[in-house]
C-alpha positions as CSV (number, residue, x, y, z in Angstrom):
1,X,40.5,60.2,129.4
2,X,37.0,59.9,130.7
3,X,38.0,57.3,133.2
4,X,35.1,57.9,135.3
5,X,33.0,56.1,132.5
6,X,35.5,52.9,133.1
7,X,37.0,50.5,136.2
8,X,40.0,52.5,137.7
9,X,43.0,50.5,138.6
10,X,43.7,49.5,142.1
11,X,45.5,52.4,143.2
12,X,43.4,54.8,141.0
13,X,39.7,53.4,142.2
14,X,39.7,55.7,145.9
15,X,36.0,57.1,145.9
16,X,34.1,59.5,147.6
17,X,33.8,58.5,151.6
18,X,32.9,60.9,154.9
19,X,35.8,59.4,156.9
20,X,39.0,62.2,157.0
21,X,40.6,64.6,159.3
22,X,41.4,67.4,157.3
23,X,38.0,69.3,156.2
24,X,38.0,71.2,159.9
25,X,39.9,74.2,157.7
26,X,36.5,74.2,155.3
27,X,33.6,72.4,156.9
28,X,31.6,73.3,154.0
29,X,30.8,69.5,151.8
30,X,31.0,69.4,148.0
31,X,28.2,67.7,147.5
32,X,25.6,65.4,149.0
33,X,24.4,62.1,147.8
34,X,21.6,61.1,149.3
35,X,21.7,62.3,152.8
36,X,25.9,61.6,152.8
37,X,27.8,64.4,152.9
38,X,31.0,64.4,150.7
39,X,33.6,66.5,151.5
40,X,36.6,68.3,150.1
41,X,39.7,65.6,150.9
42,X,37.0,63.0,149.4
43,X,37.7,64.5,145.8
44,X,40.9,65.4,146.5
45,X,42.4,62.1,146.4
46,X,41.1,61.7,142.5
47,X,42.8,65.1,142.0
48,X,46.0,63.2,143.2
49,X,45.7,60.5,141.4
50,X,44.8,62.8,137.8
51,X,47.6,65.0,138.6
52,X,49.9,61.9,138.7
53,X,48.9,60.9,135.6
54,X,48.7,63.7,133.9
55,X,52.5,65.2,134.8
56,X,54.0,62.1,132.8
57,X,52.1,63.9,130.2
58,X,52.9,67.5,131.3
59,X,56.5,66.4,130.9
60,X,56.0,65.0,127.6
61,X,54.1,67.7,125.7
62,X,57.2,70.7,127.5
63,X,59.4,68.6,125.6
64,X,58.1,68.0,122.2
65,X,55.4,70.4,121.5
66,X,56.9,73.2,124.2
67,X,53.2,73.8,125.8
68,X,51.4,72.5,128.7
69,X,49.5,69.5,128.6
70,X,46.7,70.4,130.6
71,X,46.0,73.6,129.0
72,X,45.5,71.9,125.6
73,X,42.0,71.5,124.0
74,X,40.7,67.9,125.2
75,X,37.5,68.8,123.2
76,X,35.3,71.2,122.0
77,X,35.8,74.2,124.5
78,X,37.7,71.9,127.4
79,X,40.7,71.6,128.3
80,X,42.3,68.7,129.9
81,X,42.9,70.4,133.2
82,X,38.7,71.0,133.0
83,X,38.3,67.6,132.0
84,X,40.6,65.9,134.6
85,X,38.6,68.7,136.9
86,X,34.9,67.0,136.0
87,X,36.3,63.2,136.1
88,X,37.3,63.8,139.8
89,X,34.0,65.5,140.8
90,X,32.3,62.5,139.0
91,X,34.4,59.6,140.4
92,X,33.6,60.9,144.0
93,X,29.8,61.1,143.2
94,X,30.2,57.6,141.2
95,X,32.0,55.4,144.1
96,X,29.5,56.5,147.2
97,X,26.5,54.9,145.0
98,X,28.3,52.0,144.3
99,X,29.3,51.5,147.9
100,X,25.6,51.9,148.6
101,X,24.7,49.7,146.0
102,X,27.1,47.2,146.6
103,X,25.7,47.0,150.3
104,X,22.3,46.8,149.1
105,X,23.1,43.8,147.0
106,X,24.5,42.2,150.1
107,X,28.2,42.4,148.7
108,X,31.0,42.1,151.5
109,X,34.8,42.4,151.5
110,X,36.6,39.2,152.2
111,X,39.1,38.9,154.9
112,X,41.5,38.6,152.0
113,X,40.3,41.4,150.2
114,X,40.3,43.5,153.4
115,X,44.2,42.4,154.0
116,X,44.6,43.7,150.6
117,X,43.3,47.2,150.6
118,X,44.9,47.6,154.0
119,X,48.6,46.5,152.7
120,X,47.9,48.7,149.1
121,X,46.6,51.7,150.6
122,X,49.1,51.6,153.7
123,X,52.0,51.4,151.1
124,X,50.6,54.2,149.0
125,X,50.2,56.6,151.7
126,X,53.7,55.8,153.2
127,X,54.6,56.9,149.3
128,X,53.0,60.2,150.1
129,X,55.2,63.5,151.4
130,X,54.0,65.2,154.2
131,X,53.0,68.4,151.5
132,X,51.5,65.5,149.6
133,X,49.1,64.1,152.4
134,X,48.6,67.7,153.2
135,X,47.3,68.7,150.1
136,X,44.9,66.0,150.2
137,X,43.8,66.2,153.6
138,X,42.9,62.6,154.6
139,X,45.0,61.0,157.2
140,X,46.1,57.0,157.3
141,X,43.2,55.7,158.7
142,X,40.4,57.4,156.5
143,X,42.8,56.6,153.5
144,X,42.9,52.6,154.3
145,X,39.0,53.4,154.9
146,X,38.2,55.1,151.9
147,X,40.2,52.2,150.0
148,X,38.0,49.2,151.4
149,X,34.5,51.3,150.7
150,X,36.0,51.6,146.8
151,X,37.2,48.2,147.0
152,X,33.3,47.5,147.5
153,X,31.7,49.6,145.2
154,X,33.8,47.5,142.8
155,X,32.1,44.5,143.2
156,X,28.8,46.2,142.1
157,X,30.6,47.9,139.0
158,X,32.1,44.5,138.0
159,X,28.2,43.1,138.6
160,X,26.9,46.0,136.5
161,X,29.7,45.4,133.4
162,X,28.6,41.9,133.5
163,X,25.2,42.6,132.8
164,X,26.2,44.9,130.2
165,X,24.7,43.8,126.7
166,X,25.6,44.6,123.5
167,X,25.6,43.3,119.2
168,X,29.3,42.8,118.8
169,X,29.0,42.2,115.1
170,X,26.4,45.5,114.9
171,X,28.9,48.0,116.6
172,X,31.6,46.4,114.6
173,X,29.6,46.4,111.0
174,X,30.6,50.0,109.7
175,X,34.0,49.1,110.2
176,X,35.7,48.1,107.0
177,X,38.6,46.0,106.9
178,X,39.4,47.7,103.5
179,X,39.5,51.4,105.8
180,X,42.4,50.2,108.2
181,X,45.3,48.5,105.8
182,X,48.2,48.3,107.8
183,X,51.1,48.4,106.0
184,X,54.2,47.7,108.6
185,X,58.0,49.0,108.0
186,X,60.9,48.8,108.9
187,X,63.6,51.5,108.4
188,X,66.9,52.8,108.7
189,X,67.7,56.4,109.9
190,X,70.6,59.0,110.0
191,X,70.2,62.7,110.2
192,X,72.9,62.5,107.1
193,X,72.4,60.7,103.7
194,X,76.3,59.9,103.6
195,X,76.0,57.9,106.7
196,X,73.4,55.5,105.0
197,X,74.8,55.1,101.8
198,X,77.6,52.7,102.8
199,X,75.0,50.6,104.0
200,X,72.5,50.9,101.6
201,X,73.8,47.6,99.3
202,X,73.6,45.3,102.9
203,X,70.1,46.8,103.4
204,X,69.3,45.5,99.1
205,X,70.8,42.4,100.5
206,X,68.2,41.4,102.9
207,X,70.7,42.3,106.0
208,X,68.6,42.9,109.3
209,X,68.3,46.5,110.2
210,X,68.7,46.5,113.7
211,X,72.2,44.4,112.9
212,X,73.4,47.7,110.7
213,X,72.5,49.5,113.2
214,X,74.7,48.0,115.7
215,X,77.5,48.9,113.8
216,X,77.4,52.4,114.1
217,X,74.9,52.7,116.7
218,X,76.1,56.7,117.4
219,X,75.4,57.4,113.8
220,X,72.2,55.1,113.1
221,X,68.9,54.0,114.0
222,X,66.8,50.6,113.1
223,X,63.1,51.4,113.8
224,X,59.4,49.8,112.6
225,X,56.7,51.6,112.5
226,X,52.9,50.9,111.2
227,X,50.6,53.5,109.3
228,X,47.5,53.7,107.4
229,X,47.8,55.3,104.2
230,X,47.5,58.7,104.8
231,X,48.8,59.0,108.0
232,X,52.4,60.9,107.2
233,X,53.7,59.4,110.3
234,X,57.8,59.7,109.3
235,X,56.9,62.1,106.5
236,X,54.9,62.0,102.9
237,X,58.0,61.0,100.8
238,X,58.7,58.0,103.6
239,X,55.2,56.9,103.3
240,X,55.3,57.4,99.1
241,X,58.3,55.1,99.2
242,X,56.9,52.3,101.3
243,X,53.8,52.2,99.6
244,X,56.0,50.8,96.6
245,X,57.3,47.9,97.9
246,X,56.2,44.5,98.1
247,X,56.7,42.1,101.6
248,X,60.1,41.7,102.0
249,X,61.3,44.1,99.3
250,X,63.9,46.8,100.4
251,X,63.7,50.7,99.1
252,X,66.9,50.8,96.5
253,X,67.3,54.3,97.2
254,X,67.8,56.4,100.3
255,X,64.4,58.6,101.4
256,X,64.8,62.5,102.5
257,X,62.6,63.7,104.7
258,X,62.4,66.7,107.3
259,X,64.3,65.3,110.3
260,X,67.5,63.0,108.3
261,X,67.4,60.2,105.9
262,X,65.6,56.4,105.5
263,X,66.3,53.2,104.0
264,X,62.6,51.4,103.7
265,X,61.5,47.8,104.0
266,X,58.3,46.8,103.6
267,X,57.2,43.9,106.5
268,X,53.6,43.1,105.5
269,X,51.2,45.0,103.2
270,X,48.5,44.0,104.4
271,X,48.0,44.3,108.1
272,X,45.3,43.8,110.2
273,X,46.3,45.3,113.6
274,X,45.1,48.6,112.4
275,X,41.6,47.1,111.3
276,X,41.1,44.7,115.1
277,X,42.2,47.3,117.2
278,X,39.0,49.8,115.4
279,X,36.9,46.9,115.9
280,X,38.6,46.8,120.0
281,X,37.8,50.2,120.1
282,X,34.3,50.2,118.7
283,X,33.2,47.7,120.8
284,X,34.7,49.2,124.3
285,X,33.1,52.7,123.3
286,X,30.1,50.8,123.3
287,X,30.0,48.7,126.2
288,X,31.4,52.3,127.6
289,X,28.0,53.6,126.6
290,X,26.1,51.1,128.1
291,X,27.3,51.2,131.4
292,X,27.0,55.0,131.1
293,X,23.9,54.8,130.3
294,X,22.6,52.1,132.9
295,X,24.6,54.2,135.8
296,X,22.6,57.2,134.8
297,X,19.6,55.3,135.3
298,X,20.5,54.2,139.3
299,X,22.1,58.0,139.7
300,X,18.4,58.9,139.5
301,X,17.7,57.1,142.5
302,X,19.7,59.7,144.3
303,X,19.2,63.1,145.3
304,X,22.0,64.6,144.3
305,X,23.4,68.2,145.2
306,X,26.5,70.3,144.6
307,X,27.4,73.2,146.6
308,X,29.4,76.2,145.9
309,X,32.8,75.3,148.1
310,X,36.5,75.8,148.0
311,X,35.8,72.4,144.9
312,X,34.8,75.2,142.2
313,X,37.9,77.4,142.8
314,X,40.7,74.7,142.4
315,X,42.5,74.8,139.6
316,X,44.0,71.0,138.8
317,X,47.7,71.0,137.4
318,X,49.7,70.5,140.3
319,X,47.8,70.8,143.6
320,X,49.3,67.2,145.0
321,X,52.0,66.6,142.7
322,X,55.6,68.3,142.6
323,X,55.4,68.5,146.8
324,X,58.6,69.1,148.8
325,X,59.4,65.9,150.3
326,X,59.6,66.2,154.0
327,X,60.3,63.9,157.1
């Protein structure tokens, strides 16, 4: 979530430039870096692209949990609409340094490169209603411009990762292979245990899941799933049942749990996905940390300031997103 700390995609990496139409309506700027004034439509962009992101999310969380996704805790005392709020502010402040620090190094866009931001951010603004481009307030032009300064600054990020340094094995050596057993399943699932039991012998049998399945596909559902002990993912008496099988063996009896009913096969006892993926993790957070870290050093090099504007009084959820589409 803190994807200021990390490269945004193509579409999502549009920093902070002075080049719109629409700050006329509030002439005040959100900040300064340096002696660049940044202003409103700058940050608004990163809203956009949050918003976006986070309404896939929004959706998600109405329909299972029946509560809004950006009012839910994020961390200690934030939510992620605050969070999403700070990672805009941040990615504005982020991209004008490394557009200046890109230039400094002597970086340039290619004429290739330049094509390219002009055909990606052309074809994402097209993509944009009128409310949409209006809530944002940056017009075509400033929108391809703002593109090719990112576009920039993204040579000096990938120049800055690449001097990045860190002990693989260090980060990784309080990560115990014993800690994250996988153990993989498959399973067969009915909301009622009289729809499994006919099928219960072919299951003993060795018969492929998703193959039962098939034959009743109204009635039942083939499914794998991997879990550390512990993790109750299907339910304790689903896990308590997996957890006595051996590779290949099948449950020989059917497993109740909250939502319907499982036949069990254990696929491999002993996986390691759970364990490399810790290690994955580790190691990003890391690197993560170490580009925070060495960006924090060239931010002081800037004079930074933020200024009370119409910025503190938004209120991200769905400023850019949800938009009547007009002609």
């Amino acid at each position: 979530m803190k994807g200021w700390k990390n490269k945004l995609g193509t579409l999502w990496l549009l920093g902070a430039v002075l080049l719109f139409t629409g700050c006329s309506s509030n002439p005040d700027p959100v900040a300064t870096v340096g002696e660049e004034k940044l202003y409103l439509p700058e940050f608004m962009y990163y809203v956009y692209q949050a918003e976006k992101e986070g309404q896939v999310y929004e959706e998600m969380y109405q329909n299972i949990f029946s509560e809004s996704y950006w009012d839910t805790e994020y961390e200690e005392g934030k939510t992620f609409r605050e969070v999403a709020k700070e990672d805009a502010y941040e990615n504005g402040i982020m991209y004008t340094i490394f557009e200046k620090e890109a230039k400094k190094a002597g970086y340039t866009l290619s004429e290739e490169e330049t094509a390219d931001c002009e055909k990606e951010a052309t074809e994402e603004y097209a993509g944009l209603s009128k409310e949409q481009r209006k809530a944002i307030g940056l017009d075509r032009d400033a929108f391809i411009a703002l593109k090719k300064k990112v576009s920039l600054g993204n040579k000096y990020y990938d120049a800055l990762m690449e001097g990045v340094e860190i002990n693989e094995d260090k980060v990784t050596s309080l990560i115990l292979p014993e800690d994250y057993v996988q153990y993989d399943v498959d399973y067969l699932y009915a909301e009622r245990k009289e729809l499994l039991e006919p099928y219960l012998a072919k299951a003993l049998e060795g018969e492929d899941f998703e193959a039962i399945a098939e034959e009743k596909p109204e009635e039942l559902e083939a499914g794998h799933i991997g879990f550390l002990e512990g993790d109750f993912l299907l339910g304790e008496a689903f896990e308590k049942e997996a957890l006595k099988l051996s590779n290949g063996e099948t449950s020989d009896q059917i497993v109740k749990e909250e939502d319907g009913y499982y036949i069990v096969r254990m696929v491999d006892d002993y996986s390691t996905d759970s364990y490399v993926e810790a290690c994955e993790e580790a190691i990003l957070n890391a690197r993560n940390e170490a580009f925070q870290s060495a960006y924090e050093k060239i931010k002081e090099g800037y004079e930074i300031e933020k200024f009370n504007s119409g910025w503190d009084s938004l209120v991200i959820g769905e400023l850019t997103v949800n938009k009547d589409s007009e002609e």
